[in-house]
VEXKE-978225 format. One line per 2 residues: number of its first residue (from 0); their letters; for each residue x, y, z of C-alpha. Coordinates in Angstrom, 2 decimals, always signed. Layout:
BEGIN
NUM> A> X Y Z; ...
***
This chain:
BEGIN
0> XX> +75.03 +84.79 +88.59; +78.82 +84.93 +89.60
2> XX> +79.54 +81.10 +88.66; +77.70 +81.37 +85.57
4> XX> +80.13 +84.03 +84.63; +82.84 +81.72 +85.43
6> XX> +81.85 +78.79 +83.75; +81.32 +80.34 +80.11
8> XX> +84.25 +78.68 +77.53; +87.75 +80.25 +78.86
10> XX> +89.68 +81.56 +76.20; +93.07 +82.84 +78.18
12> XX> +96.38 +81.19 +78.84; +99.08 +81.71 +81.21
14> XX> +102.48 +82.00 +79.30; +105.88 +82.89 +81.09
16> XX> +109.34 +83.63 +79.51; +112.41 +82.32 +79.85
18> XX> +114.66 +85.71 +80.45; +112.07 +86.71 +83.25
20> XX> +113.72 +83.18 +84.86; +117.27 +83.52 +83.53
22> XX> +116.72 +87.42 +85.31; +115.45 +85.61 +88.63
24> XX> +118.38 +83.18 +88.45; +120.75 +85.87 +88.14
26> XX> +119.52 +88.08 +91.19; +119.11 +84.81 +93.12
28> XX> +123.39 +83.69 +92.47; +123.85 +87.11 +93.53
30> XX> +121.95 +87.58 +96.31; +123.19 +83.87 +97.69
32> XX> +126.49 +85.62 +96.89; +125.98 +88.66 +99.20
34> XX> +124.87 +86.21 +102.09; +127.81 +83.55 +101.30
36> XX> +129.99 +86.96 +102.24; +128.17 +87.90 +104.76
38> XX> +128.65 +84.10 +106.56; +132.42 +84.19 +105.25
40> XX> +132.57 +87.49 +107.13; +130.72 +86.38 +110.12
42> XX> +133.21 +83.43 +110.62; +136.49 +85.21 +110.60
44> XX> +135.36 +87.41 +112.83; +134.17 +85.35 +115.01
46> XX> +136.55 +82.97 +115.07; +138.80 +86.74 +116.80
48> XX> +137.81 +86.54 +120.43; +138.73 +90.53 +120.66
50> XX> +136.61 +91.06 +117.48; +133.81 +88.69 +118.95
52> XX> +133.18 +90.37 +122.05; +133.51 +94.08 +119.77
54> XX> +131.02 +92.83 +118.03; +128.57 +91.70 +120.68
56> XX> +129.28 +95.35 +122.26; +128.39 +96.55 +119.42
58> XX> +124.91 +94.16 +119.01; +123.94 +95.70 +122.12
60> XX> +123.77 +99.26 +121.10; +122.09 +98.14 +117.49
62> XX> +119.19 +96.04 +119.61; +118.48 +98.66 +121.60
64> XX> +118.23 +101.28 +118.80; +116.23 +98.57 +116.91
66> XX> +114.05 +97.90 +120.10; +113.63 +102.05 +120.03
68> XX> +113.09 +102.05 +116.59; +109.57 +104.23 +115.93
70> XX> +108.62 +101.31 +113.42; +106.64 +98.54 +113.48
72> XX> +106.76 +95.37 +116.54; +106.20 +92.81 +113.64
74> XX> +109.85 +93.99 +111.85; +111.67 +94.60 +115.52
76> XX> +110.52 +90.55 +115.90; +111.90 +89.30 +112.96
78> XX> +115.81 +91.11 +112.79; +115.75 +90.42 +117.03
80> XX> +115.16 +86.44 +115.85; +117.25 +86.73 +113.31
82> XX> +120.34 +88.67 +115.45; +119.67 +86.01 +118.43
84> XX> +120.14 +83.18 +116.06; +123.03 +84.49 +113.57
86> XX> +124.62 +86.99 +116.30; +127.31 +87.91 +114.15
88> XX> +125.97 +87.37 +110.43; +122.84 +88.75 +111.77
90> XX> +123.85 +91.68 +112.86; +125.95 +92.66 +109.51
92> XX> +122.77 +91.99 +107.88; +120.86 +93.89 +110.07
94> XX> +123.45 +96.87 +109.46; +123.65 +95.80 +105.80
96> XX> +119.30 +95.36 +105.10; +117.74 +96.43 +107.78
98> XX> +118.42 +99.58 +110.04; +117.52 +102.26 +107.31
100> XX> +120.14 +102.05 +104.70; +117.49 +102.80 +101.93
102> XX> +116.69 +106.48 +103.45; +118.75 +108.16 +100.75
104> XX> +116.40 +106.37 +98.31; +112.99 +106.97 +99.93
106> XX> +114.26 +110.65 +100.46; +114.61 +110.92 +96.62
108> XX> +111.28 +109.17 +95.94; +109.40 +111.69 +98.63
110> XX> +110.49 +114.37 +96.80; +108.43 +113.67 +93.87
112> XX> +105.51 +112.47 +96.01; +105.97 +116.00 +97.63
114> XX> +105.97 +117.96 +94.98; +102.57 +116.39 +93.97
116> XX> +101.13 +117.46 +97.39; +100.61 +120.94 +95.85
118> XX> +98.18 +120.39 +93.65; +95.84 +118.43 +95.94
120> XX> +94.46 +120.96 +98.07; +91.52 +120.53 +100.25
122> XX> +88.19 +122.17 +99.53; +86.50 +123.60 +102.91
124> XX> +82.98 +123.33 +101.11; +83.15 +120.19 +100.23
126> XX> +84.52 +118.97 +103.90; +81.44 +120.97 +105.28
128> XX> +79.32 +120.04 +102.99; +80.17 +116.46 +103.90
130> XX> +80.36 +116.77 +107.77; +76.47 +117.42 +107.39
132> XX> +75.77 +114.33 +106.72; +78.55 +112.45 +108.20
134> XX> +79.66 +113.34 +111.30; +81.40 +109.71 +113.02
136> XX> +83.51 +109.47 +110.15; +84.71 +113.24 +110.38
138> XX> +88.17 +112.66 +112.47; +89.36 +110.25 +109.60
140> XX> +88.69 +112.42 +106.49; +90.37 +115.26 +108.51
142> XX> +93.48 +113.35 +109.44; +93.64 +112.18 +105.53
144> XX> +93.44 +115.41 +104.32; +96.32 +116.55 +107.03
146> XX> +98.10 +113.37 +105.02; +97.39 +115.41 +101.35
148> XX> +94.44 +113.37 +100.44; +91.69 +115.29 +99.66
150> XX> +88.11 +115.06 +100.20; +86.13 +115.49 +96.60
152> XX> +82.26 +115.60 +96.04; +80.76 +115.32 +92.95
154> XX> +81.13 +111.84 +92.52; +79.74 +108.82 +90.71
156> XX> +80.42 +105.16 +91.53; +79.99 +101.67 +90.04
158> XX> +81.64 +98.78 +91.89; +82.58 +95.36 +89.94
160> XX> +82.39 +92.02 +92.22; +84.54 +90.54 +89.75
162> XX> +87.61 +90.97 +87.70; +85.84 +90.40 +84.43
164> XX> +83.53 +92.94 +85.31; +85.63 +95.40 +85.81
166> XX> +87.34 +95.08 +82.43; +84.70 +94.76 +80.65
168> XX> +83.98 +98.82 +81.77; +87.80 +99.73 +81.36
170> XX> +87.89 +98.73 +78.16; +84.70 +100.19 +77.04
172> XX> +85.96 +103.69 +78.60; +88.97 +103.25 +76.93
174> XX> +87.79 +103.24 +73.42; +86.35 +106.51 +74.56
176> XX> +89.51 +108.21 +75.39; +90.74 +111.45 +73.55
178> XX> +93.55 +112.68 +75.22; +95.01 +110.42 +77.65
180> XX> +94.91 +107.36 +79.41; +97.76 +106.58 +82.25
182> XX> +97.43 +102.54 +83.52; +99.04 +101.20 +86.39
184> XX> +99.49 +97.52 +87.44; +101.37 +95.35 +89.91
186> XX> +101.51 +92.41 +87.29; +100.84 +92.41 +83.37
188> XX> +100.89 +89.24 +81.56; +100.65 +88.14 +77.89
190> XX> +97.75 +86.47 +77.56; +93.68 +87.33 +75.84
192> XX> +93.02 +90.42 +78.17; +96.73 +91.81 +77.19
194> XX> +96.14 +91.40 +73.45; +92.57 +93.07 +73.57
196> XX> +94.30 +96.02 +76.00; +97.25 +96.39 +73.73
198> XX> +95.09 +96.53 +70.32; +93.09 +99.58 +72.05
200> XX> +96.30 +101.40 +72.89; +98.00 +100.95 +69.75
202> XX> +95.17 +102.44 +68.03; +94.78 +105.25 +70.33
204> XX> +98.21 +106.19 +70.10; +97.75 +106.51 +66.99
206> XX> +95.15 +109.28 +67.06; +97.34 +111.31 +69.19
208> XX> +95.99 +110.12 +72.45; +98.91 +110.44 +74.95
210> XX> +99.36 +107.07 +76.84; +101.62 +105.99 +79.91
212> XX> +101.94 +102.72 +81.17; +103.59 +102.08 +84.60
214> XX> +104.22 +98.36 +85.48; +106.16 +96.77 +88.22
216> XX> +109.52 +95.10 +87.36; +109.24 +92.36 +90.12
218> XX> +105.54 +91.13 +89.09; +105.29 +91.37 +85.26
220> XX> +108.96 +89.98 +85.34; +108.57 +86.39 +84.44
222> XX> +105.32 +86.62 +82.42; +106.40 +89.95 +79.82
224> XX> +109.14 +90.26 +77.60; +111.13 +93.05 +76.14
226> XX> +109.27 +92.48 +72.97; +105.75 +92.68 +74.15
228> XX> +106.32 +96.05 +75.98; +108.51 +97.06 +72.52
230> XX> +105.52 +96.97 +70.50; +102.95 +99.37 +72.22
232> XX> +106.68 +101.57 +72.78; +106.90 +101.56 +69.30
234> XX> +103.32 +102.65 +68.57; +103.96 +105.66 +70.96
236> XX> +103.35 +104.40 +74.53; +105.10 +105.50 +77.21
238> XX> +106.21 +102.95 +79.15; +108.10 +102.77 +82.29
240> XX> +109.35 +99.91 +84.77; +109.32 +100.85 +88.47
242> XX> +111.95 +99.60 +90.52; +114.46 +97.46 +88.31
244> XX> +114.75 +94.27 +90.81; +118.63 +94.60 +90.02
246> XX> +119.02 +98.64 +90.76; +119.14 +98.59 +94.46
248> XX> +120.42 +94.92 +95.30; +123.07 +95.81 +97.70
250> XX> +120.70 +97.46 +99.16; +117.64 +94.62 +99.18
252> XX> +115.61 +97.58 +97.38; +114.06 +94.92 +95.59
254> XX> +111.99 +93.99 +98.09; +109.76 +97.76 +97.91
256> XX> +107.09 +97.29 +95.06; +104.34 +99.14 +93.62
258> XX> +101.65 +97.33 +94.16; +99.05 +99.87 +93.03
260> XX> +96.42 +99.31 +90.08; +95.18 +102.54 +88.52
262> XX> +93.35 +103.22 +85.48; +92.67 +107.03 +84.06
264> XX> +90.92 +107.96 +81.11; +90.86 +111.89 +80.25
266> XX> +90.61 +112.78 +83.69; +86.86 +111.84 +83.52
268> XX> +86.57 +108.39 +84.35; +89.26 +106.55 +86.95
270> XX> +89.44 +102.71 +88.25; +91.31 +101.21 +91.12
272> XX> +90.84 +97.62 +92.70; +92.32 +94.45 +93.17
274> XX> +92.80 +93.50 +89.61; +96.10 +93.07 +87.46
276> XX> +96.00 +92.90 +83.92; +96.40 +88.91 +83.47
278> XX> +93.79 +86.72 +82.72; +93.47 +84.73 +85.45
280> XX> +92.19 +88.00 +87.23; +89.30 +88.03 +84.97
282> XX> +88.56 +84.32 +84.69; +89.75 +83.38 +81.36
284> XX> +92.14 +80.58 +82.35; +91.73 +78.83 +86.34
286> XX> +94.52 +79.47 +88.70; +93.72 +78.56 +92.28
288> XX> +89.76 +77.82 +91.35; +87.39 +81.20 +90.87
290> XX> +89.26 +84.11 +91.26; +87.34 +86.66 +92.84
292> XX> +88.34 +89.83 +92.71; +86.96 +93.28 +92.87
294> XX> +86.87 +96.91 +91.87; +85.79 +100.42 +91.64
296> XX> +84.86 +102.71 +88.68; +85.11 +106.89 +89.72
298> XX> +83.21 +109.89 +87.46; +83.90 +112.91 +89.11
300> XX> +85.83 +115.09 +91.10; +87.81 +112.47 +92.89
302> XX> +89.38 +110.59 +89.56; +92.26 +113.92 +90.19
304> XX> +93.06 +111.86 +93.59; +93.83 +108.80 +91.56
306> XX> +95.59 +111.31 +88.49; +97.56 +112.78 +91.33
308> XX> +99.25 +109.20 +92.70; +99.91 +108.05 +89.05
310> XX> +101.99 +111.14 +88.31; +103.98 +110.83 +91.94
312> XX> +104.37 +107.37 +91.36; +105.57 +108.51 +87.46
314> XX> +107.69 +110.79 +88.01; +109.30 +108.81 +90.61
316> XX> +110.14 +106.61 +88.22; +110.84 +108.02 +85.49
318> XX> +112.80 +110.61 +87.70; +111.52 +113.30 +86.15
320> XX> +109.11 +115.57 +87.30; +105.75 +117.11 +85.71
322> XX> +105.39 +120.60 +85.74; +101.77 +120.66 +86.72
324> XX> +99.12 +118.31 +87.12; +96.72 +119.95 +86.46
326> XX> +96.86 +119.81 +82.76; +95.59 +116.37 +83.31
328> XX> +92.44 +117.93 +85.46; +88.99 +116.84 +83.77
330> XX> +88.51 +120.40 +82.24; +84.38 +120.65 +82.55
332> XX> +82.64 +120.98 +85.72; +81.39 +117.75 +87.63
334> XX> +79.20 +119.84 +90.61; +76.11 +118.95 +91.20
336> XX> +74.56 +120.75 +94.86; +75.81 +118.26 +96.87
338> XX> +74.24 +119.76 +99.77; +70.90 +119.20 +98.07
340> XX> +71.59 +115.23 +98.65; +69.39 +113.45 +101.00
342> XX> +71.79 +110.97 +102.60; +70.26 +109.33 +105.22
344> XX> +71.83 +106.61 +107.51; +68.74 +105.23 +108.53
346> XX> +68.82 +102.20 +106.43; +65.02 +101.38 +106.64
348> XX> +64.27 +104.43 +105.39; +66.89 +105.08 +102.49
350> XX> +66.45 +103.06 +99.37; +70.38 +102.39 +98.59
352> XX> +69.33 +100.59 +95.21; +68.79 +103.39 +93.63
354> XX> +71.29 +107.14 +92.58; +70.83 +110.03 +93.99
356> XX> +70.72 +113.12 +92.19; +72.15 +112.09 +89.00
358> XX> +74.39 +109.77 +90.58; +77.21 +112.86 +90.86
360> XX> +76.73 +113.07 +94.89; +79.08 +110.81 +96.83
362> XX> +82.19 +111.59 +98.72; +85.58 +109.96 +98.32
364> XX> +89.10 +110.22 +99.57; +91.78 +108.61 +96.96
366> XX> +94.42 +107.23 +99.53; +97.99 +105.71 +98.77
368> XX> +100.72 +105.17 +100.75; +104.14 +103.09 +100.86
370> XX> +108.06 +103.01 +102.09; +108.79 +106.56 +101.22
372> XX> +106.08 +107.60 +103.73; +107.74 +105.57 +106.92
374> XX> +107.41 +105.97 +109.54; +104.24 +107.06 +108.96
376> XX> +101.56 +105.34 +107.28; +98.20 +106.65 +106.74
378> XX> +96.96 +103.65 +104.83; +97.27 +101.57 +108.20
380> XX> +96.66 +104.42 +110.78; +92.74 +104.60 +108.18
382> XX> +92.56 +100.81 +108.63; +92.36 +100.97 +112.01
384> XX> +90.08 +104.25 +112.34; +87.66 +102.25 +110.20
386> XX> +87.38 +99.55 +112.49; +87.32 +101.86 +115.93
388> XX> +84.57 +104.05 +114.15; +82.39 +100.59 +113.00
390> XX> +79.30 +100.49 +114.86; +76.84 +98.08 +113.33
392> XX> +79.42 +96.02 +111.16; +82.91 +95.50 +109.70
394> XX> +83.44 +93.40 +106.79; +86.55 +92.64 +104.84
396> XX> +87.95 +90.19 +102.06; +91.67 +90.03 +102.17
398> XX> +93.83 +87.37 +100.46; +96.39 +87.96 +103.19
400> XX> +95.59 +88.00 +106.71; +99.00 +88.97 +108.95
402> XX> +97.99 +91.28 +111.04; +100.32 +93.97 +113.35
404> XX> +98.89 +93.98 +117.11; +97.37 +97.56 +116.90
406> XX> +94.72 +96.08 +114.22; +94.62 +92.62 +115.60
408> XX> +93.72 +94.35 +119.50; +91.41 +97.07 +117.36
410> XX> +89.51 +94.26 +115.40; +89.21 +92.07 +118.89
412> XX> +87.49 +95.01 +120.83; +85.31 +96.02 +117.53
414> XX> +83.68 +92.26 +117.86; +83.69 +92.65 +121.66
416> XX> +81.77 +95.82 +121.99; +79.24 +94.50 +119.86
418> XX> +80.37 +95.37 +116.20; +79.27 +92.30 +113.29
420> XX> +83.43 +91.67 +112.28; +83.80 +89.59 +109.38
422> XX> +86.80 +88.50 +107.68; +87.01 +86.55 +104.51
424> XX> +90.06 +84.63 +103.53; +91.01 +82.20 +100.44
426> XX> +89.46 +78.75 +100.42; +91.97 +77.86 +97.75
428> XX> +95.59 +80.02 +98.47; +97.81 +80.71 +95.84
430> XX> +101.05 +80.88 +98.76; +101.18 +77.98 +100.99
432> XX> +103.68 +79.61 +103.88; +101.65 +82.92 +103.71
434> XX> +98.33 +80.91 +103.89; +99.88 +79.20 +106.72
436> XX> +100.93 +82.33 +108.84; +96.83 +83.79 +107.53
438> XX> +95.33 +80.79 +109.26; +97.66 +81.47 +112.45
440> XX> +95.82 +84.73 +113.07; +92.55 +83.75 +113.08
442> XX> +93.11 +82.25 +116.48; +93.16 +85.73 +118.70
444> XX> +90.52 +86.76 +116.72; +87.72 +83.78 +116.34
446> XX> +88.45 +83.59 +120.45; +87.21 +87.30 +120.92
448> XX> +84.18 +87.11 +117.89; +85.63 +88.19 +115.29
450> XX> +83.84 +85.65 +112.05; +86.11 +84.29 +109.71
452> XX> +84.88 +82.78 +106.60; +87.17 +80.84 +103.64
454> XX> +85.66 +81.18 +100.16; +85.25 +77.68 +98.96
456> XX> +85.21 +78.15 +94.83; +88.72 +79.75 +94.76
458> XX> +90.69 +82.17 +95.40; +89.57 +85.51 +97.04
460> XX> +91.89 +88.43 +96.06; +89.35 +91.19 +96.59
462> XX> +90.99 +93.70 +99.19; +87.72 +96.00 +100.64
464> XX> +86.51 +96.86 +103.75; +83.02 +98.01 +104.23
466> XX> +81.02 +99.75 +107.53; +78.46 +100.59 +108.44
468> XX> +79.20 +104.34 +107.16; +81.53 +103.99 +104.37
470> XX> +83.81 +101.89 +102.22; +87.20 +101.19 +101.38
472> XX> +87.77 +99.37 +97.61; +91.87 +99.32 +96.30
474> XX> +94.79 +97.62 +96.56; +95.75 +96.89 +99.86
476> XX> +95.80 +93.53 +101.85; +95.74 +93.17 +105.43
478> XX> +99.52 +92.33 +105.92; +103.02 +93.78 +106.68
480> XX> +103.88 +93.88 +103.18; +101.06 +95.80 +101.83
482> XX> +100.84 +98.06 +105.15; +104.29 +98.49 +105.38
484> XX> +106.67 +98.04 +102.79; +104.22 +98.57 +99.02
486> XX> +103.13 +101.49 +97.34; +99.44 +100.94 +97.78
488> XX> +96.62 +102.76 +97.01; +92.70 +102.90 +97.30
490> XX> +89.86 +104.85 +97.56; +87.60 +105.47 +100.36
492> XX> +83.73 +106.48 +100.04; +80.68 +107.72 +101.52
494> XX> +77.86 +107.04 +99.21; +74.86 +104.43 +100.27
496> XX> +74.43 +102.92 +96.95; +78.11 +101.78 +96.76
498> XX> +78.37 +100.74 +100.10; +74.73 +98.74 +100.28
500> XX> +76.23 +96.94 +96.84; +79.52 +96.15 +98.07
502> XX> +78.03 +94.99 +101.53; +75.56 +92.49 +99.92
504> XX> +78.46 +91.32 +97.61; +80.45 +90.14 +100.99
506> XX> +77.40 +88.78 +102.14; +76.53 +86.27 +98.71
508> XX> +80.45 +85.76 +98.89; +79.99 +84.39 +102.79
510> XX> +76.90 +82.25 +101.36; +79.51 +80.41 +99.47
512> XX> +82.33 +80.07 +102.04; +83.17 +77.98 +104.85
514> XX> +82.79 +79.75 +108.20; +85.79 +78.42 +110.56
516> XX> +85.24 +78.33 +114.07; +87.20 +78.51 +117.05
518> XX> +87.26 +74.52 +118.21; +87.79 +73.56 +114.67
520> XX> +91.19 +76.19 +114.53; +92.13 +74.58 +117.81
522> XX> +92.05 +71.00 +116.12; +94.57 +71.98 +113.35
524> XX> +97.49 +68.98 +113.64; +100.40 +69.72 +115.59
526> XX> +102.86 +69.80 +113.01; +100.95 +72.45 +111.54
528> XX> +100.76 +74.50 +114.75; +104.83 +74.59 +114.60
530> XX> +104.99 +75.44 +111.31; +102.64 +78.69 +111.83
532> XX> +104.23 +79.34 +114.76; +107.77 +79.47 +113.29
534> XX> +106.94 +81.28 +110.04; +104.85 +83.62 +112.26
536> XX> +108.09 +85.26 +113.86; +109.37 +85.79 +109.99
538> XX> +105.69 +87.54 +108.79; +107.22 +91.33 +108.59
540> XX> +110.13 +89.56 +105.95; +108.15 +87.48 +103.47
***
């Protein structure tokens, strides 16, 4: 059924502008720039025994404070390799890049996050309501709603294994919007899906229908132009770029993104998954074979989670903050008695192919996360409570497998205690270094059970997780740069028909991958097994 999709006439085309390059050229001359002075630098003072030896003093002191760092073992690798190689230049940029001169800036951008925190307040009923039903899972959802993420009821899901899916359902609930519709995305691109996305706003700003569009500066850079976001500005749109790549450059700034994809429509309706808005994402032109992606569609209480992180993430941008958020609260009640649900976990006896009381029962948590938070990161610390709390299974599609050595060790003793892991990677990669460093961690893991399976038509960019309790459908990949240094969100439910249709999507996506096993990752050529293990020390960087 998936392939047919895939093979109907494609329509879409992949068009990039030149001032997204002549931008990229620019930030590139300058950023060579800042390292030419760094290396300048570096030399004269070097070539100063007194200075030299001030300077190694001083290395001391910054590798200990880096080594004592409360961040994670991945970064503390990469500056130590690059300090012990570069001593002096290193350690300038490691003063310069790495030890914390953005805090002034993720200070700011907390603020706004903060003041959002006051309008998501949890609901005792709905957590006790839940814990009947769900008691292994009950740590997690507290320690979320500890991090400001709320536990709704109330809720109604429908889960898209593909891209095109999924747009096919925004853009019918779109045409339905009356008041507003806020949209999110890591990467927009001209292209079929753009012009039939654009047409619908332009008319619905029209009609009074308040509209904000939040974009990323780094990924729609070299595939939108100032005219294309001009003409849905001039038709009343909102727009707004987060994170100008050249803002922060003497700072490397550049390198945070917001990664999220969110889509709100009156508060009633909400969508987060993989997904950009380019149309490659929904199959219209081939990039990397079949692009698989997925995502999740949200009636009901829990579309204020996703409402919530689009306004932080807004007004963070924007720098201007929003009064109260709850104006943009769906106004009519969703309630049904969720108490009155009969979940079962028993699977034999359940019949997961079919909604439960009107569909408006399940239980979700909207999560996000990203630099502002650090140290702490509730997106990762979920991660690995997901995989500790697995009993039966663990499955997850990631495009990007780098993996810290808290989840690595958690996902090891998961498969050793008896837990079904499985891990699904890209058959086809669209990054050939961070493919490389991907297929360098499946070694710990195929050794201790863990299953890891490539999907042969293409390229897998679905990011979920699914147990034997629960699952997890967003943004985030399994690596440093989503974990650690995005703005990421996703959201995390308890509801058997979602989980019973994502599960037997993973499984129909294994039937068409290639499982690799252990002797065949030991038989990779040797030149490759350098190659991973050099990049591998640089994984926290890319």
């Amino acid at each position: 059924m998936k392939e047919n999709k895939t093979k109907r006439k494609k329509r879409g085309y992949i068009k990039t502008y030149v001032s997204g390059f002549i931008r990229a050229f620019v930030i590139a001359v300058l950023l060579l720039m800042q390292f030419g002075l760094v290396f300048l630098l570096s030399y004269y003072l070097s070539s100063a025994v007194y200075v030299y030896f001030a300077m190694e003093f001083v290395g001391v002191f910054a590798v200990v404070g880096l080594v004592n760092q409360k961040t994670n073992a991945s970064f503390k690798i990469g500056w130590l390799v690059i300090i012990t190689l570069v001593p002096i230049a290193g350690l300038i940029m490691y003063f310069l890049w790495g030890a914390n001169r953005s805090d002034r800036i993720n200070k700011r951008n907390m603020s706004y996050i903060s003041y959002g925190y006051k309008f998501l307040t949890p609901d005792e009923r709905v957590l006790e309501q839940y814990m009947e039903h769900y008691h292994r899972e009950s740590s997690a959802v507290t320690y979320l709603e500890n991090c400001h993420f709320p536990l709704y009821g109330n809720n109604s899901f429908e889960y898209y294994p593909l891209g095109e899916d999924a747009f096919e359902a925004i853009i019918a609930d779109l045409e339905k919007a009356e008041k507003f519709i806020f949209l999110e995305f890591f990467i927009v691109a001209d292209g079929v899906l753009w012009q039939r996305i654009k047409n619908i706003l332009i008319d619905k700003a029209s009609h009074g229908v308040e509209i904000k569009f939040l974009y990323d500066d780094y990924g729609s850079m070299f595939r939108t132009s100032k005219q294309l976001w001009q003409e849905i500005k001039d038709a009343g749109v909102e727009v707004a770029e987060f994170n100008s790549i050249g803002k922060y450059l003497d700072k490397l700034y550049l390198n945070y993104r917001s990664h999220q994809k969110i889509v709100v429509i009156d508060g009633k309706v909400g969508y987060t998954g993989g997904f950009n808005l380019a149309d490659e994402y929904v199959n219209e032109v081939e990039r990397f074979g079949i692009w698989k992606d997925t995502g999740v569609r949200i009636e009901g209480d829990g579309v204020f989670g996703l409402t919530a992180i689009f306004l932080q993430m807004w007004t963070m941008t924007v720098e201007k903050t929003i009064d109260d958020y709850n104006i943009y609260r769906y106004s009519e009640d969703f309630s049904t008695v969720t108490s009155e649900k009969d979940i079962t976990l028993d699977e034999e006896k359940s019949n997961e192919n079919q909604n439960n009381d009107n569909g408006k029962s399940g239980f979700c948590q909207v999560i996000a996360d990203g630099p502002a938070n650090n140290p702490e990161n509730p997106i990762a610390d979920t991660i690995l409570q997901l995989i500790y709390s697995s009993s039966k299974y663990l499955y997850i599609t990631t495009p990007y497998l780098i993996l810290d050595d808290d989840i690595m060790e958690a996902l090891a003793i998961s498969a050793k205690r008896g837990t079904d892991v499985r891990i699904i990677t890209p058959g086809i990669p669209d990054k050939k270094i961070i493919n490389m460093i991907t297929k360098h961690s499946y070694g710990y893991l195929l050794k201790n059970g863990v299953k890891i399976y490539e999907y042969t038509p293409g390229f897998i960019h679905a990011k979920t997780v699914v147990t034997d309790e629960c699952a997890l459908v967003g943004t985030i990949n399994m690596d440093f740069r989503s974990l650690f240094l995005h703005y990421e969100c996703g959201a995390l439910m308890w509801d058997e028909t979602l989980r019973h249709k994502v599960k037997e999507d993973i499984l129909e996506t294994i039937g068409v991958s290639h499982e690799v096993t252990y002797p065949e990752w030991k038989k990779r050529p040797a030149l490759t097994k350098i190659m991973q293990n050099f990049f591998a020390l640089f994984s926290s960087l890319m």
